[in-house]
N, C-alpha and C positions, 0 to 999 in steps of 0.2 A: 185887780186890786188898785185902790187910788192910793196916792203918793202919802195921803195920811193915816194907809193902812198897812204901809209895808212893815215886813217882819223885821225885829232885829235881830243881829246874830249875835253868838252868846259863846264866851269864852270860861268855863267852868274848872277851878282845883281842887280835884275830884275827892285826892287824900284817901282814908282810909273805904273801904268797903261799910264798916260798920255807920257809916254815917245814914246807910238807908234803915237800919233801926235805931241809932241815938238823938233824941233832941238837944242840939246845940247852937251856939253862935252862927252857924258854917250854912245847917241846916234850914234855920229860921229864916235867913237874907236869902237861900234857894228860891223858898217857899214865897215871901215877900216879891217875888221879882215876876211873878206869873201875874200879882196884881195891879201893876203896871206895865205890861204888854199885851198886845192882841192875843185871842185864842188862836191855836196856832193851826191850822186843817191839815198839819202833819209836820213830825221831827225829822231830822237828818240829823245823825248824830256823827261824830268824827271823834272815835275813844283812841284812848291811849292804847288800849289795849285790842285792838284789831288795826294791826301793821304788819306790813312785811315789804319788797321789791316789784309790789303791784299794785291796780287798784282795784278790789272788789265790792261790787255794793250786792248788798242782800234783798234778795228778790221774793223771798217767804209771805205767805198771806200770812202762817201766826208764828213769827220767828220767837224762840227759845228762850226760854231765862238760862244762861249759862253764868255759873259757877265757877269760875276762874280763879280760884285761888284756897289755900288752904290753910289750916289751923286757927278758924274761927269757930263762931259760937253755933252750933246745932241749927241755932234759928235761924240764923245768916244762910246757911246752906239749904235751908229749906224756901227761903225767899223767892216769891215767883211773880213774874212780873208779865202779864200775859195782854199787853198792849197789840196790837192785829199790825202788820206788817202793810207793806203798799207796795203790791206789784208795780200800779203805775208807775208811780214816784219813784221807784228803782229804775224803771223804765225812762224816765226821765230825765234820770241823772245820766244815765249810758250816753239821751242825746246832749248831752251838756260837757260830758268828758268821754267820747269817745274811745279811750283806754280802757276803762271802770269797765269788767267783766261779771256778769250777776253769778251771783252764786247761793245756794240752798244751804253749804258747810257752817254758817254759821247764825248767830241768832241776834241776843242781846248780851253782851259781855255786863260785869258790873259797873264800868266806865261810862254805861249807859244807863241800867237800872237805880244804880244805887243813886243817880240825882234826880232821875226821872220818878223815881217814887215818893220824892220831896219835892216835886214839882207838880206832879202831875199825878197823887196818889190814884185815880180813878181807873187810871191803865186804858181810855178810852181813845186816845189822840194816837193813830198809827204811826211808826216809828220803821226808819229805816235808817243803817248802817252803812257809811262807806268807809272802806279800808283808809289807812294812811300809808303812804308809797315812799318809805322810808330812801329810800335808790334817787331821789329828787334832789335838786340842789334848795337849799331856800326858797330862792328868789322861783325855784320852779314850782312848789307845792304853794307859794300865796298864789301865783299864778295861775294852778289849779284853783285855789278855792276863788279867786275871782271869778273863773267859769263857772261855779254855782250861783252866782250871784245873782242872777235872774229866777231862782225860787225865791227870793225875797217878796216878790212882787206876786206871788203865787200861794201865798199865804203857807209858806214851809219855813219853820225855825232851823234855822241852823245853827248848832249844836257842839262844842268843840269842848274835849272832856280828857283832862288830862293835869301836868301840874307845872308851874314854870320852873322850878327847882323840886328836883326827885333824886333823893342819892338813898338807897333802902339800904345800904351798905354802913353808911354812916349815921342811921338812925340814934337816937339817944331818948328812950322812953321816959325821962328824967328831966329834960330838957324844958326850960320851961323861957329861954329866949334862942333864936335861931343861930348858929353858926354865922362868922362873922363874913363868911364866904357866899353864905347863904344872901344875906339882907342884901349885899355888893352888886350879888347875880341882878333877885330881884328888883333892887331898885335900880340899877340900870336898867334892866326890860321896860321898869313903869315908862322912866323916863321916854326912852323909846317910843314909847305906847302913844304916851299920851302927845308927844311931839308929834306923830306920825311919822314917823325915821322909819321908812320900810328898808333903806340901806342899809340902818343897823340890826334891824331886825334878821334881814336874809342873812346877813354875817354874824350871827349871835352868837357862834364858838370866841368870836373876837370880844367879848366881853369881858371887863372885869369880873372874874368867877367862876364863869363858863365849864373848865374842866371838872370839878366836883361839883356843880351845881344841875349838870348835864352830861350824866356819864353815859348815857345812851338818847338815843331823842324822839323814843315814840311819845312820853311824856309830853315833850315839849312842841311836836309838830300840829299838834292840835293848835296852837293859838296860832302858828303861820295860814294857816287853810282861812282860819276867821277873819284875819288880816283882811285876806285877801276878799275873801267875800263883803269886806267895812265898804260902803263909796270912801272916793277921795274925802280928803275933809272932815269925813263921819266923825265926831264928839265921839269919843269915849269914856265911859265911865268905869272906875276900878269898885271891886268890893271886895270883901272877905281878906282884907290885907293881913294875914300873920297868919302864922305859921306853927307844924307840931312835929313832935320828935324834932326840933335842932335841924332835921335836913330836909322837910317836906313845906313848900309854900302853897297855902290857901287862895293864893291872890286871882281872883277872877276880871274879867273884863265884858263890859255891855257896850254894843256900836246899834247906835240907833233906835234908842228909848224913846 
């Protein structure tokens, strides 16, 4: 790949599940951002929702729509998302992070369908998963995702799906501006962001808001991995800024449009 056709990588607030069948704000700007980047010769995605004290990447030729959640609409759990898997690219990633163990246990969570099918309705672009390794310090999982960084140049999106503030405890369906704990988190992180403060970022419990805004951190490890995968320097761009239920932030990030 030439320098004017690397990929960028893509920091996504995933929000609700129902977004892979509602058209919305959130939605529309998904959709919008496929037509200004390369087509991508395969996803890496990094969900919120496949973590744990390891790193596994899925090694499946036609990994799974999985259904991760429950008390939604009929249709939601029927949704299938049957994008073809990459043995290579899993294989790839192993020689990139030599931790990352392949494994067949899992598929596509909704942290990956439900953007990817506002992305990428066609289901034709091969997708692979790797765990997020919650047992990392910060400063160690950007540093993993800087070892992905050389799929940029290999025409692989990488993929980070998750929310910068997730508190489902203190949701408020009613809520029609953010918790003021929430905007604090938030707009500290932009700041961050767009600074390139990777010091603040690896320390982001030390934020103003941090405790309620990050009451666990698979939500939130997803944007460090992408961090890390940015070059120095990389221009960031923010979108989807606001927010729903009072405790969930929309706010996504693009490194290298």
């Amino acid at each position: 790949m030439t320098e004017q056709q690397r990929m960028p990588v893509l920091f996504v607030g995933h929000g609700s599940p129902m977004n892979a069948l509602d058209s919305n704000a959130f939605t529309r700007t998904w959709m919008s951002l496929t037509a200004r980047i390369p087509r991508p010769r395969a996803i890496l995605c990094l969900s919120a929702h496949f973590a744990g004290e390891d790193s596994r990447v899925v090694a499946a030729d036609t990994p799974r729509t999985i259904h991760d959640f429950y008390g939604f609409p009929k249709a939601l759990h029927e949704a299938s998302y049957p994008a073809p898997g990459s043995p290579a690219l899993a294989e790839r990633v192993q020689a990139l992070v030599p931790q990352a163990q392949p494994t067949q246990d899992w598929g596509l969570d909704h942290g990956a369908w439900s953007v990817l099918m506002r992305m990428y309705p066609a289901a034709d672009i091969p997708v692979v998963q790797l765990s997020l390794d919650l047992g990392l310090t910060g400063e160690q999982q950007m540093a993993l995702g800087e070892g992905l960084r050389p799929l940029r140049e290999e025409g692989v999106l990488i993929l980070g799906s998750g929310n910068v503030v997730h508190n489902l405890r203190l949701i408020n369906g009613a809520a029609t501006v953010p918790f003021p704990w929430a905007r604090t988190f938030d707009d500290a992180v932009h700041g961050a962001v767009m600074a390139g403060d990777q010091e603040a970022m690896a320390d982001y419990m030390a934020l103003p808001g941090a405790g309620l805004a990050v009451p666990t951190s698979e939500h939130f490890v997803p944007l460090l991995y992408v961090l890390g995968a940015a070059h120095p320097g990389e221009k960031a761009e923010a979108f989807n800024r606001d927010y729903v239920f009072g405790s969930l932030s929309m706010t996504g990030y693009l490194f290298g449009a």
